[in-house]
Backbone bond lengths (Angstrom), bond angles and torsions (degrees), N, CA, C in turn:
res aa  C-N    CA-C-N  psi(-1)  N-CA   C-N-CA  omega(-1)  CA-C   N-CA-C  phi
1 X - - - 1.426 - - 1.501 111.68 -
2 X 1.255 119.11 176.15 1.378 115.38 -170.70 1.670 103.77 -114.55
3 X 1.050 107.05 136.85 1.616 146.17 -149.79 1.302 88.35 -121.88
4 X 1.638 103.84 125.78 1.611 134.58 169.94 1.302 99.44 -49.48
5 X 1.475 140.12 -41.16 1.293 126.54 -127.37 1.866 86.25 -129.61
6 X 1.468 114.27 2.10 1.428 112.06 166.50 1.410 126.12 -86.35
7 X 1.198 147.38 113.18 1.402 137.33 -158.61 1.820 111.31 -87.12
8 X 1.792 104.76 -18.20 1.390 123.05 -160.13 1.654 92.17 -56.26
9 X 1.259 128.03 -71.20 1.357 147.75 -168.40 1.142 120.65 -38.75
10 X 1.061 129.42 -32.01 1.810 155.45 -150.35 2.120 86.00 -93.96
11 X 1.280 100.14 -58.52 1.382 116.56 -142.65 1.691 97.63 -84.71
12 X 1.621 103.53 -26.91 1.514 98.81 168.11 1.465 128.92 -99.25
13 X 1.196 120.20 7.42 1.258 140.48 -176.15 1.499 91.41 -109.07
14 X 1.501 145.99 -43.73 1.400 130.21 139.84 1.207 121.24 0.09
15 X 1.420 97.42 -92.08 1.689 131.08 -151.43 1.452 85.99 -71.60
16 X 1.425 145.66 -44.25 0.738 137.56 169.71 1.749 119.21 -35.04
17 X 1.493 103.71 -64.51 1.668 111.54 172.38 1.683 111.65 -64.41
18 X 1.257 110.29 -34.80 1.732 110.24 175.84 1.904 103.08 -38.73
19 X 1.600 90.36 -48.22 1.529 102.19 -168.66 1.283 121.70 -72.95
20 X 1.077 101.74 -17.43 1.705 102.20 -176.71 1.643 101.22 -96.54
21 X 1.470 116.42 -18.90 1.707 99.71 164.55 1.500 126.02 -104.47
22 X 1.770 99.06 10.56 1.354 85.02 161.01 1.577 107.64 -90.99
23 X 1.167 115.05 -20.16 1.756 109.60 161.38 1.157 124.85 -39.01
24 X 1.549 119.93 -59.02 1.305 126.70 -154.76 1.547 85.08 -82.13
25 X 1.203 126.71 -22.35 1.736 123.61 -178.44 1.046 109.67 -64.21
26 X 1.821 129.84 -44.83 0.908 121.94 -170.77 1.418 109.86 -85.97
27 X 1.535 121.13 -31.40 1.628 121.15 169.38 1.730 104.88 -44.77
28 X 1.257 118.15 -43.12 1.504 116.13 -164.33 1.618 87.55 -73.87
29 X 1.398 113.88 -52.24 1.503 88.26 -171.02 1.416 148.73 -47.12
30 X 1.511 74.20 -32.34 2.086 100.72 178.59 0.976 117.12 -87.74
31 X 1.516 125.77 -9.22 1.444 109.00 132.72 1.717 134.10 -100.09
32 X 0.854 123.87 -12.46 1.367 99.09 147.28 0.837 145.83 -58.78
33 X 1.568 121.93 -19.95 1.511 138.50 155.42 1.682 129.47 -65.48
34 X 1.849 92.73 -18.89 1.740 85.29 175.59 1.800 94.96 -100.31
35 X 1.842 122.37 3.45 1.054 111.37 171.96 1.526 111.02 -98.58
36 X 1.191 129.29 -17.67 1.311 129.58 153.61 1.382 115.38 -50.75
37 X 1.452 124.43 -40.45 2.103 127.05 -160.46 1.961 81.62 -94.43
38 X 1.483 139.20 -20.16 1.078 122.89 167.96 1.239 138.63 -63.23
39 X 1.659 88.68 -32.20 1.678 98.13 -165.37 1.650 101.68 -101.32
40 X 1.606 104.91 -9.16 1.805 123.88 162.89 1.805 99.54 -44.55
41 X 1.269 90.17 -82.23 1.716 107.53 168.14 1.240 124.50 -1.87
42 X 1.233 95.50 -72.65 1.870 132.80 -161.52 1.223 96.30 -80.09
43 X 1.373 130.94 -52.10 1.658 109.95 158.06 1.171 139.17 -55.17
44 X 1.827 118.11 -43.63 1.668 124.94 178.85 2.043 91.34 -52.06
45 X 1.354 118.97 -31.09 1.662 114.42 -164.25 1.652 108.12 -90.90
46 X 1.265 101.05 -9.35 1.768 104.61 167.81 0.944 106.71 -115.80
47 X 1.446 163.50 14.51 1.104 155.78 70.85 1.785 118.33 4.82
48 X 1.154 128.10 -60.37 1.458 144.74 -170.14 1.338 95.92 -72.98
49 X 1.623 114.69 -50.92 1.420 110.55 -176.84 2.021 117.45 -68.82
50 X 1.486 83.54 -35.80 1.756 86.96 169.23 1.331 127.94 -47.83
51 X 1.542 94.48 -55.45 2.053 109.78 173.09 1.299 109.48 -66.57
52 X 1.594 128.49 -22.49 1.879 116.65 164.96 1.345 94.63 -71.22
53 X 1.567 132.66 -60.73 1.347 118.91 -156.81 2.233 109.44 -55.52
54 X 1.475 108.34 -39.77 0.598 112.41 163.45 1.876 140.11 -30.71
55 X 1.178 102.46 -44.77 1.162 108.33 -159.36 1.962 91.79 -114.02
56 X 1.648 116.33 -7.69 1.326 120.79 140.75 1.668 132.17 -38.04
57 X 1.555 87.46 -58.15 1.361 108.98 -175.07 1.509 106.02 -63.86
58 X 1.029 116.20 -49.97 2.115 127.70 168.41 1.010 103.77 -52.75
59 X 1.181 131.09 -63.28 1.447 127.18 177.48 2.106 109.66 -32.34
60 X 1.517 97.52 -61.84 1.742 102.28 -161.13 1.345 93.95 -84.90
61 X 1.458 138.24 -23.78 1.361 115.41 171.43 1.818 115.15 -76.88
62 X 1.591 114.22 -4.50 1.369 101.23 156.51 1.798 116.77 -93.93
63 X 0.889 108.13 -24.81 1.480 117.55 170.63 1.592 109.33 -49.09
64 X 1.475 103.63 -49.01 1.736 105.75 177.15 1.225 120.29 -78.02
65 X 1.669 127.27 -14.40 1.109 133.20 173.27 1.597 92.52 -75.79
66 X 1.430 123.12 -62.58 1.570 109.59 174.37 1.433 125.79 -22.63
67 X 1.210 109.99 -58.42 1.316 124.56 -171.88 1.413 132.61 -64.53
68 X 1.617 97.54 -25.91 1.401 108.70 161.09 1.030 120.60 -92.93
69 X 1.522 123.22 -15.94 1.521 93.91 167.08 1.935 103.87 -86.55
70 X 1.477 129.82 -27.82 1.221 98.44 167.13 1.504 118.16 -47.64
71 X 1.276 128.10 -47.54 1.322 110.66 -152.24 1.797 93.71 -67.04
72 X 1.713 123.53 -28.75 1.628 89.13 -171.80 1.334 109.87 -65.83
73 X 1.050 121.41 -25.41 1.774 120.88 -172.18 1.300 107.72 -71.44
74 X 1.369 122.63 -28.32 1.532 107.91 178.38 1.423 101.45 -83.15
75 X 1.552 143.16 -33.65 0.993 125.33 129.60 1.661 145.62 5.06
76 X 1.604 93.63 -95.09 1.364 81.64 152.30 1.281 154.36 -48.78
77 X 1.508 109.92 -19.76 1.303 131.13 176.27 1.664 108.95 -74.67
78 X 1.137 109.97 -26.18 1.933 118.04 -173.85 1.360 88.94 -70.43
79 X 1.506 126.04 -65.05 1.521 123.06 -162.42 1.134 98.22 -34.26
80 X 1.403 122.77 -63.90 1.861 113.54 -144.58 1.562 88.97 -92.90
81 X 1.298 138.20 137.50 1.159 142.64 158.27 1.768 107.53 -73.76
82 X 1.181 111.61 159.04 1.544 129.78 -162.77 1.565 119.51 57.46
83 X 1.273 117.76 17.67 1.522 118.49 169.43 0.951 124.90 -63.51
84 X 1.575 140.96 -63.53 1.358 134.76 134.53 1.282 123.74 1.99
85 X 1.074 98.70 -76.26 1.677 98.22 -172.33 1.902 101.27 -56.95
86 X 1.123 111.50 -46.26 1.518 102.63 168.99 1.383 125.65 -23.06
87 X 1.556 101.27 -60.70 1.447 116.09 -160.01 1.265 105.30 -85.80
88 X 1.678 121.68 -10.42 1.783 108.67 173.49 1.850 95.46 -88.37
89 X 1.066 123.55 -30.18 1.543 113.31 179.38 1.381 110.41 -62.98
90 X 1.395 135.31 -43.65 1.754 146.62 158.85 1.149 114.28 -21.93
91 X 1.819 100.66 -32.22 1.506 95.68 175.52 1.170 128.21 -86.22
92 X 1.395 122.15 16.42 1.378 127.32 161.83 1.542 112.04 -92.57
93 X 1.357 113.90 8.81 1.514 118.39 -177.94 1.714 115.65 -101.83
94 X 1.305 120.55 -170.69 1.421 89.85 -160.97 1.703 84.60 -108.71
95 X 1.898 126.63 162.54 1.036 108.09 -161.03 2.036 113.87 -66.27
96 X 0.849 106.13 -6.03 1.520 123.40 -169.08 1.677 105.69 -75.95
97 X 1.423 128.30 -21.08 0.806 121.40 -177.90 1.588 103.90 -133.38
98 X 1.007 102.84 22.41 2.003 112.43 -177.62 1.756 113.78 -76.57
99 X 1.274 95.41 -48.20 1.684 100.19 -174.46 1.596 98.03 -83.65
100 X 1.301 126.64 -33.10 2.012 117.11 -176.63 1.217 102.30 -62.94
101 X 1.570 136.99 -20.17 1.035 131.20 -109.05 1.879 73.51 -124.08
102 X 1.702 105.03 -68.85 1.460 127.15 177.44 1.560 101.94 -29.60
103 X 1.657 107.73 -74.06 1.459 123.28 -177.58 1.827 119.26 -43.00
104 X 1.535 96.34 -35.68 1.642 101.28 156.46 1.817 129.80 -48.05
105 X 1.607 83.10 -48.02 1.374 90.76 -153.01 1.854 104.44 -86.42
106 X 1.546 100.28 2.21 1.489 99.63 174.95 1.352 106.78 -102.94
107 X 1.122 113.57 -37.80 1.937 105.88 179.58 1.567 105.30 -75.83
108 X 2.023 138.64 17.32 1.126 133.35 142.57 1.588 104.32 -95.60
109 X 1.473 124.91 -14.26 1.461 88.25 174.52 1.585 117.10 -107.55
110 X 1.650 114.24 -7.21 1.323 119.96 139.66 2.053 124.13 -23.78
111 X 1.406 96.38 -63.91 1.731 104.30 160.74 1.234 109.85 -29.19
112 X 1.227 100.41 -72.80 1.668 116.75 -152.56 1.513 112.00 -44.60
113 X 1.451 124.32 146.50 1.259 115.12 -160.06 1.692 107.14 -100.72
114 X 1.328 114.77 -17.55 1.577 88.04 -176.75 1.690 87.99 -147.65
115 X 1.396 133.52 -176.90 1.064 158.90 -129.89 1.393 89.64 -97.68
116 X 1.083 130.25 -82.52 1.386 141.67 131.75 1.881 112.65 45.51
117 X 1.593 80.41 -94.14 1.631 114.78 -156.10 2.325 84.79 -68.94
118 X 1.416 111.58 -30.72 1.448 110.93 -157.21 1.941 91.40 -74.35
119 X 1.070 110.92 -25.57 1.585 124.03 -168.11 1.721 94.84 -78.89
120 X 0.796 135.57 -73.58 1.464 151.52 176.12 1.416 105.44 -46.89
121 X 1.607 144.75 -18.68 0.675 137.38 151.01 1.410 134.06 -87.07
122 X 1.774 102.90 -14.80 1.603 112.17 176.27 1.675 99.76 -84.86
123 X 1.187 121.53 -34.52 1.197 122.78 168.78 1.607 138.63 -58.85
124 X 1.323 101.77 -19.88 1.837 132.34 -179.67 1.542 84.86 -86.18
125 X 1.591 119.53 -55.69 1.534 101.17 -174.21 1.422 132.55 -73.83
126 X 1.308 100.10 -21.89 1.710 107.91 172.18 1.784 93.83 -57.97
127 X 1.311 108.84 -49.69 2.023 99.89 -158.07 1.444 97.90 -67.67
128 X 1.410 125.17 -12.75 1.272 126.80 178.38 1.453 127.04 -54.72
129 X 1.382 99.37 -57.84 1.199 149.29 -165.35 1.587 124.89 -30.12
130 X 1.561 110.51 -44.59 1.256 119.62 174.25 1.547 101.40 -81.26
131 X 0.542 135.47 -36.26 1.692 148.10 -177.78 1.659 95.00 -47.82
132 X 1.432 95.81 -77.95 1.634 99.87 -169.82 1.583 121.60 -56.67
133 X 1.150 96.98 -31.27 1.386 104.38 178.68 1.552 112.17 -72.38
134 X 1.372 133.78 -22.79 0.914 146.72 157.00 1.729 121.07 -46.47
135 X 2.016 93.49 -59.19 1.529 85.97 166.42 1.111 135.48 -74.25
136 X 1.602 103.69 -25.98 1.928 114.13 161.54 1.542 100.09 -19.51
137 X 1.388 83.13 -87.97 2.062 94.91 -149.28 1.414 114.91 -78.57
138 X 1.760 110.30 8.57 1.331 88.77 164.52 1.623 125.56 -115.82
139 X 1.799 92.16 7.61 1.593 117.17 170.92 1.653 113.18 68.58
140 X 1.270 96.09 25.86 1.727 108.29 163.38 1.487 105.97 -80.11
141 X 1.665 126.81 14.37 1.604 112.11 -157.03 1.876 81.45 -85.70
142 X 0.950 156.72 -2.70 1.792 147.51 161.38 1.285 106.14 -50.82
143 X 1.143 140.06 122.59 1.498 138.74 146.35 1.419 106.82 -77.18
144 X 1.424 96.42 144.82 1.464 116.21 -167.31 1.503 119.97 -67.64
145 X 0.854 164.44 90.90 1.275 168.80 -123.17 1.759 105.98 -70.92
């Protein structure tokens, strides 16, 4: 048994406990260290997911820039009646001269003074139509001197 006047006992029942918390020190350490290299992880993978969402978001804020400018043009296209129909006849034109051609044919019915007169003129150009397109692409549009 252990005796007041023995110093041995004191000092190994210590070292004994010294030892058992540098254990539990190092148990705590080694895991906080495999919860530190976890949450390492878990960031490099929310990070990766950030730069997809990222470049999501670029994606639909050009998509919405698309979209607004279609919608002003379809817009614009409501004001003048017979525009549409313009732009499916254009497609007998070659693409090189489709949009000069469109942009023409809206600043004459812009002119035009009433609803009327703009219809009668989209209609004169449809009967036109094969004709010109004819001289388009076969580069007879020169009159002969």
């Amino acid at each position: 048994m252990y005796d007041a006047g023995d110093d041995s006992e004191p000092s190994v029942t210590a070292a004994l406990h010294r030892q058992t918390l540098r254990r539990r020190l190092h148990r705590e350490q080694a895991r906080l260290q495999k919860l530190v290299e976890e949450r390492e992880v878990r960031l490099v993978a929310l990070r990766a997911e950030h730069e997809a969402m990222s470049a999501q978001v670029k994606t639909l804020a050009a998509l919405r820039a698309d979209q607004k400018a279609l919608d002003a043009r379809c817009a614009e296209e409501k004001v003048l009646p017979g525009v549409g129909l313009l732009r499916g006849a254009a497609g007998l034109l070659p693409s090189v001269e489709r949009e000069d051609w469109l942009e023409e044919q809206r600043g004459y019915l812009a002119d035009l003074p009433s609803r009327r007169a703009r219809w009668v003129w989209v209609l004169r150009q449809l009967a036109a139509m094969p004709r010109y397109t004819f001289t388009v692409r076969t580069g007879r549009e020169k009159e002969a001197a």
